[in-house]
PyMOL commands that place a pseudoatom at each C-alpha (Angstrom):
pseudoatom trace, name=CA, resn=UNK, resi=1, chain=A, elem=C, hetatm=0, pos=[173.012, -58.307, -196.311]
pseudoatom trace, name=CA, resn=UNK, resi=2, chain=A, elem=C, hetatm=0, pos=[170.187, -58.003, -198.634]
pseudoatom trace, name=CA, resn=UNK, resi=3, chain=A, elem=C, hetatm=0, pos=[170.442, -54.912, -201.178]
pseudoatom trace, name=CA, resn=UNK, resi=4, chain=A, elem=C, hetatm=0, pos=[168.054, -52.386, -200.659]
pseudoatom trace, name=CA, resn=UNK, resi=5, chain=A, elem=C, hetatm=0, pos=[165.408, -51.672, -203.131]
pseudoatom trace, name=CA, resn=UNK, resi=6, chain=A, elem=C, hetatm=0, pos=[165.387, -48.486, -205.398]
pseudoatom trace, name=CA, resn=UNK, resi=7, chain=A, elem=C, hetatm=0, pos=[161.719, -48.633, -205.534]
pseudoatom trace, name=CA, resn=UNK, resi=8, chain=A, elem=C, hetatm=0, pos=[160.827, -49.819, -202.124]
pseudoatom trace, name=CA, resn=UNK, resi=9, chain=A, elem=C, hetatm=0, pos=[157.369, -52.517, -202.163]
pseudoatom trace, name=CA, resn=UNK, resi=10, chain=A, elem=C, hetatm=0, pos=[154.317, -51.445, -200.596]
pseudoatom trace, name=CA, resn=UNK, resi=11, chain=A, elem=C, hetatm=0, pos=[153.998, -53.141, -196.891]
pseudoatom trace, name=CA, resn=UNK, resi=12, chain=A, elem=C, hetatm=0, pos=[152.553, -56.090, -196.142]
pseudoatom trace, name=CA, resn=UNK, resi=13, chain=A, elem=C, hetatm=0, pos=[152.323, -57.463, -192.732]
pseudoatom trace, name=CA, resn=UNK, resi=14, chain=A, elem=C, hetatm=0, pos=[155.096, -60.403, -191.587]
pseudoatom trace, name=CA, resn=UNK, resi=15, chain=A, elem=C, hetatm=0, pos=[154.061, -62.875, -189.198]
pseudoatom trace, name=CA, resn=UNK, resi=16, chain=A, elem=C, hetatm=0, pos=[155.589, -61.149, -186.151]
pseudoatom trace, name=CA, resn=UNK, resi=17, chain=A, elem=C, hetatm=0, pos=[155.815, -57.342, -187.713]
pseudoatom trace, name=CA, resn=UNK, resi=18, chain=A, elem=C, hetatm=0, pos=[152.330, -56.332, -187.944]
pseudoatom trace, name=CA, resn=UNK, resi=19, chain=A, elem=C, hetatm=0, pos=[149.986, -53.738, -189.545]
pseudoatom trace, name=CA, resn=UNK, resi=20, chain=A, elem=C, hetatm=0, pos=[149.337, -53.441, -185.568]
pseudoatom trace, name=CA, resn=UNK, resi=21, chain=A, elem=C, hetatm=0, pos=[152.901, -53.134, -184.393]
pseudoatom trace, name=CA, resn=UNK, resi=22, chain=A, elem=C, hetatm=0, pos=[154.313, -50.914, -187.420]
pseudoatom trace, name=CA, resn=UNK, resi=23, chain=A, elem=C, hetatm=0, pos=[151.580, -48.757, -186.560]
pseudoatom trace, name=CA, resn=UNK, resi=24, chain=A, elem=C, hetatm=0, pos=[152.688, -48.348, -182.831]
pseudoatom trace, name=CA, resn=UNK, resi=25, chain=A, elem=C, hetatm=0, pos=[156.237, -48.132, -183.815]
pseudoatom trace, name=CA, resn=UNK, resi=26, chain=A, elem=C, hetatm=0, pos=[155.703, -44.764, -185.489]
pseudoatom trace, name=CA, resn=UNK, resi=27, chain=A, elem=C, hetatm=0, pos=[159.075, -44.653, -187.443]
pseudoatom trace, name=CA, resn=UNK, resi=28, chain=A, elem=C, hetatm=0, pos=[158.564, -41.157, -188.255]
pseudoatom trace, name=CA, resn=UNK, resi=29, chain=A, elem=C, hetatm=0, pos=[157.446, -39.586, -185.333]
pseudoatom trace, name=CA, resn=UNK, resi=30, chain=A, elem=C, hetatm=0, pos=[158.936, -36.026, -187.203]
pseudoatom trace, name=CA, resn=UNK, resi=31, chain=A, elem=C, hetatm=0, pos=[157.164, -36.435, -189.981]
pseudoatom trace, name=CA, resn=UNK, resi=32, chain=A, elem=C, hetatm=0, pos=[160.132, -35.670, -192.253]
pseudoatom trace, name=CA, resn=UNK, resi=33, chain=A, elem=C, hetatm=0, pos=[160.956, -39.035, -193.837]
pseudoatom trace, name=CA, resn=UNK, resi=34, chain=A, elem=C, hetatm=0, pos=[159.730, -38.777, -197.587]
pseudoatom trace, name=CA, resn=UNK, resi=35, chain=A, elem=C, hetatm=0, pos=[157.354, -42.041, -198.413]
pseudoatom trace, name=CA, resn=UNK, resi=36, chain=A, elem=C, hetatm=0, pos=[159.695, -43.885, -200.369]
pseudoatom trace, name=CA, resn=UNK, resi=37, chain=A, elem=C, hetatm=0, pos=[161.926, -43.604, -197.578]
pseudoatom trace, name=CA, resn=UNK, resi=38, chain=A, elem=C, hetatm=0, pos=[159.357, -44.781, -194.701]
pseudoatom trace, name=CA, resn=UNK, resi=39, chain=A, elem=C, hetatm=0, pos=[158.373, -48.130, -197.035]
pseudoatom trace, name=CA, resn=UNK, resi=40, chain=A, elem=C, hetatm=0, pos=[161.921, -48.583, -197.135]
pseudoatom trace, name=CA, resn=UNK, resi=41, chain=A, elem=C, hetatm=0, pos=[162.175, -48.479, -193.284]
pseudoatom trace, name=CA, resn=UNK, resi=42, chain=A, elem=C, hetatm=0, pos=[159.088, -50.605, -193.052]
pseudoatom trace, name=CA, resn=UNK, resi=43, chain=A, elem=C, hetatm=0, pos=[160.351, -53.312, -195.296]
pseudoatom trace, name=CA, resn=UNK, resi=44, chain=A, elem=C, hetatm=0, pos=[163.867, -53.135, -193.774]
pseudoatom trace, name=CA, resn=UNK, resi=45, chain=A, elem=C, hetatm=0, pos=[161.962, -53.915, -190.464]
pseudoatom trace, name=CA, resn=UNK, resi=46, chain=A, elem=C, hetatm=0, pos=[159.869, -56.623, -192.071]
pseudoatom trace, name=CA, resn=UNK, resi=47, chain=A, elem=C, hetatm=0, pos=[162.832, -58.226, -193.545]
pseudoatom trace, name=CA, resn=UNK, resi=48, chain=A, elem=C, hetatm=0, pos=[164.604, -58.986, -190.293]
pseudoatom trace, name=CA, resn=UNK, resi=49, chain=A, elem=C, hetatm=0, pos=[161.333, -58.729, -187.959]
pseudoatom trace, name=CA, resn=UNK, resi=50, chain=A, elem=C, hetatm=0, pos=[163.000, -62.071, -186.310]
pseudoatom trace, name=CA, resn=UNK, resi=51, chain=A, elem=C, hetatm=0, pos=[165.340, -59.745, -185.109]
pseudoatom trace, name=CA, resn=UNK, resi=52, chain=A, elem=C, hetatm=0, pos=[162.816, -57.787, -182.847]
pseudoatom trace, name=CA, resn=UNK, resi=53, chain=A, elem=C, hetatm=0, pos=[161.343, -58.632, -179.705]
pseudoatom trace, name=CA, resn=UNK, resi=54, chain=A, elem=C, hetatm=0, pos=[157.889, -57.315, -179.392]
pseudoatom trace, name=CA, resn=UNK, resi=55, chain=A, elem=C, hetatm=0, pos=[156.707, -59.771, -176.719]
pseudoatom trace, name=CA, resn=UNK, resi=56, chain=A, elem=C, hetatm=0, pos=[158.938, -61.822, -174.326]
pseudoatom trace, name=CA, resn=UNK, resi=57, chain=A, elem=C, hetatm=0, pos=[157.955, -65.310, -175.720]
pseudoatom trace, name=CA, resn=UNK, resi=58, chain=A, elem=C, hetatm=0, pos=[159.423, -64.255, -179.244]
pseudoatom trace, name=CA, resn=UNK, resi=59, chain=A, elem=C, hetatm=0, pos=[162.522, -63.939, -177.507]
pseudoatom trace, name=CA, resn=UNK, resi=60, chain=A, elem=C, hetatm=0, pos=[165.344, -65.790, -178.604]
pseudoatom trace, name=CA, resn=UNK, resi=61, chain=A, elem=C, hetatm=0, pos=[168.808, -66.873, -178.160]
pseudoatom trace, name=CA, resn=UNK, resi=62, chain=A, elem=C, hetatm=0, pos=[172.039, -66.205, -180.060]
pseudoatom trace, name=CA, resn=UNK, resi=63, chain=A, elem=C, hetatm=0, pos=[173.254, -69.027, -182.209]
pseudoatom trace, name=CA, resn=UNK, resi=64, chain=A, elem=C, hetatm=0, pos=[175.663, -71.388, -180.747]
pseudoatom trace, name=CA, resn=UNK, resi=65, chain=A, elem=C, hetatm=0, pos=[177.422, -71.933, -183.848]
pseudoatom trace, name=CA, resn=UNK, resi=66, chain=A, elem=C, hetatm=0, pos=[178.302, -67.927, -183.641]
pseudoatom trace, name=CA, resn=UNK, resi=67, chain=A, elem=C, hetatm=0, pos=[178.407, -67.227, -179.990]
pseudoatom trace, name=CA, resn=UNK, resi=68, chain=A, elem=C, hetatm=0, pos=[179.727, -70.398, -177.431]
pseudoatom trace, name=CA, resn=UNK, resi=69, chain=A, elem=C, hetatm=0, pos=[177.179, -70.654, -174.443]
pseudoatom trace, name=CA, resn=UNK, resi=70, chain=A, elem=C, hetatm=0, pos=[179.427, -69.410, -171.267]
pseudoatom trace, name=CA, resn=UNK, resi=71, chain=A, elem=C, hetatm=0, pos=[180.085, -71.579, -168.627]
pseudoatom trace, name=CA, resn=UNK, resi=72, chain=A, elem=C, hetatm=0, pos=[181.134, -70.042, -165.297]
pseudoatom trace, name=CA, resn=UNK, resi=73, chain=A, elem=C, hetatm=0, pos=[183.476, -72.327, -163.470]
pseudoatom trace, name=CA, resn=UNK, resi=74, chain=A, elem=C, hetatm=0, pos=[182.939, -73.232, -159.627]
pseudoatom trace, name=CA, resn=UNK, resi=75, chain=A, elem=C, hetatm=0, pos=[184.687, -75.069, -157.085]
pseudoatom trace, name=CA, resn=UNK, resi=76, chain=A, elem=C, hetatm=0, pos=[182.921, -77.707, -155.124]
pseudoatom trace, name=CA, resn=UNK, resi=77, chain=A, elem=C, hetatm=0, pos=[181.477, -75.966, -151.925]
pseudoatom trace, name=CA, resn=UNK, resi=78, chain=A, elem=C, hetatm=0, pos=[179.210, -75.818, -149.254]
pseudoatom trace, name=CA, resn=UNK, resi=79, chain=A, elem=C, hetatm=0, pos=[176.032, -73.499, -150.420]
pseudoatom trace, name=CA, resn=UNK, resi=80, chain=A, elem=C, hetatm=0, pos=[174.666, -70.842, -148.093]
pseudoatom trace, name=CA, resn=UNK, resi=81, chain=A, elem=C, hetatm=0, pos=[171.538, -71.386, -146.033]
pseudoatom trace, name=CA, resn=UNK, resi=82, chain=A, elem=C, hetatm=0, pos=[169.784, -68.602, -146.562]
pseudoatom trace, name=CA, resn=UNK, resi=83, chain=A, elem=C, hetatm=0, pos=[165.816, -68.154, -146.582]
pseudoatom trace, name=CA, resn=UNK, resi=84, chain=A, elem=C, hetatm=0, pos=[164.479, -67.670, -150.223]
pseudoatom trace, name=CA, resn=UNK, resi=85, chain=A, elem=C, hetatm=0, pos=[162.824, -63.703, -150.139]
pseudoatom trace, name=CA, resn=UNK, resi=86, chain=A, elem=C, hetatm=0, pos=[159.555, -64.564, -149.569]
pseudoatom trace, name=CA, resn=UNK, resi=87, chain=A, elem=C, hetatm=0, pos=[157.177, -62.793, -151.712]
pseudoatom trace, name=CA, resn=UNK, resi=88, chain=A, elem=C, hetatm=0, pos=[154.370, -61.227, -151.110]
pseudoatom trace, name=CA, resn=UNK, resi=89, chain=A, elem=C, hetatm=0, pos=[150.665, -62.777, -151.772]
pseudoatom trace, name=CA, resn=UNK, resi=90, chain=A, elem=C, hetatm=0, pos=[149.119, -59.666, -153.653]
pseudoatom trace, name=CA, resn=UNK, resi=91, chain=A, elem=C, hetatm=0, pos=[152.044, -60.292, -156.614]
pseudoatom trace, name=CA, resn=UNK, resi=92, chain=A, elem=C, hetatm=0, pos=[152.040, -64.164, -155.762]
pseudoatom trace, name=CA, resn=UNK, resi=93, chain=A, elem=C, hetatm=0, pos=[150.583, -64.566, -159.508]
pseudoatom trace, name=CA, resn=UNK, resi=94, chain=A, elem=C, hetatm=0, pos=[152.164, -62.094, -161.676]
pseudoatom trace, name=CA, resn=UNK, resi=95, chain=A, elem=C, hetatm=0, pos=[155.641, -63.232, -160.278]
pseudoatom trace, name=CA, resn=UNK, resi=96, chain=A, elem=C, hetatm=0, pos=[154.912, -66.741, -161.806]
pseudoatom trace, name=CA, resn=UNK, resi=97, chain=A, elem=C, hetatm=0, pos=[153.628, -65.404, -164.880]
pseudoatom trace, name=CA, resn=UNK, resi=98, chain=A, elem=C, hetatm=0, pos=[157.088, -63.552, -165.149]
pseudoatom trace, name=CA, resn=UNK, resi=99, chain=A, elem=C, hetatm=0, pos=[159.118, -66.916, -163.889]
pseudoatom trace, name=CA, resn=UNK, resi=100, chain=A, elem=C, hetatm=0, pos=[157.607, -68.633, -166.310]
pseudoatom trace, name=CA, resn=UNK, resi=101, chain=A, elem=C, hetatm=0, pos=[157.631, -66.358, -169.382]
pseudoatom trace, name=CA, resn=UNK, resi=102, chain=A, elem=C, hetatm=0, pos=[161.139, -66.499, -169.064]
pseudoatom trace, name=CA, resn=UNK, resi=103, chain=A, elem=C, hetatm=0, pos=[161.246, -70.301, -168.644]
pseudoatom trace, name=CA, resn=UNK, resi=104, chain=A, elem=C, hetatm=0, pos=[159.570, -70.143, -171.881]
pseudoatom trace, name=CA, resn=UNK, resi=105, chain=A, elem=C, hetatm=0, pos=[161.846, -67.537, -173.776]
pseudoatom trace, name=CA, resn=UNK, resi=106, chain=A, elem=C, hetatm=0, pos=[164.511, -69.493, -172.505]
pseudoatom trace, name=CA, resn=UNK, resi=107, chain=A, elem=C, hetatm=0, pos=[166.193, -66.618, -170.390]
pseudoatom trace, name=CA, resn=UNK, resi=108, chain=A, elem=C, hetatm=0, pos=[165.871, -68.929, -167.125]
pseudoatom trace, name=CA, resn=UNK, resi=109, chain=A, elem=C, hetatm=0, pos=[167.109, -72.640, -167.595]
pseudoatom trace, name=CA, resn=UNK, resi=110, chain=A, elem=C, hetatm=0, pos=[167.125, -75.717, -165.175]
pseudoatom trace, name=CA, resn=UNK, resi=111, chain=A, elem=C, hetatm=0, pos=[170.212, -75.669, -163.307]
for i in range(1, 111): cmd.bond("trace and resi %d" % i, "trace and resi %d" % (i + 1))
show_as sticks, trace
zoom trace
């Protein structure tokens, strides 16, 4: 872990934290942080911002070297024949657009 500042830096956007996103994150909503305090929650967040998932593409996945992928076992069998749900042609598009953001974020793989 990296030591915290006594004197916190002023904030300067990160490639994925934002002047745009710190700004809608609003990490004192109660207004009762002292300043010195918010830049240090601003430069905590900036500091790990790889950590946070403000879109799905900047999603991620754990590190295999720290978490083993899990592999379900199966027996050799007969799959069902059942009719895929069909989906309706008003959401046609945004369903693909959600398929294949998660293609991309690497939530759905090939199987």
């Amino acid at each position: 872990l990296p030591e915290l500042p006594v004197h916190p830096p002023i904030f300067v956007p990160g490639t994925r934290f934002t002047q745009e996103r710190s700004d809608a994150l609003d990490l004192d909503p109660a207004k009762w942080l002292w300043p010195d305090e918010l830049k240090l929650v601003r430069w905590l967040v900036l500091i790990h911002e790889t950590t946070f998932v403000w879109d799905p593409g900047e999603r991620g996945r754990f590190k295999e070297e720290y978490f083993h992928p899990v592999r379900i076992a199966t027996v050799p069998h007969t799959p069902w024949v059942q009719r895929n749900i069909p989906i309706p042609p008003a959401i046609y598009l945004q369903v693909i657009d959600i398929i294949k953001g998660k293609i991309e974020g690497g939530v759905y793989e090939p199987s």
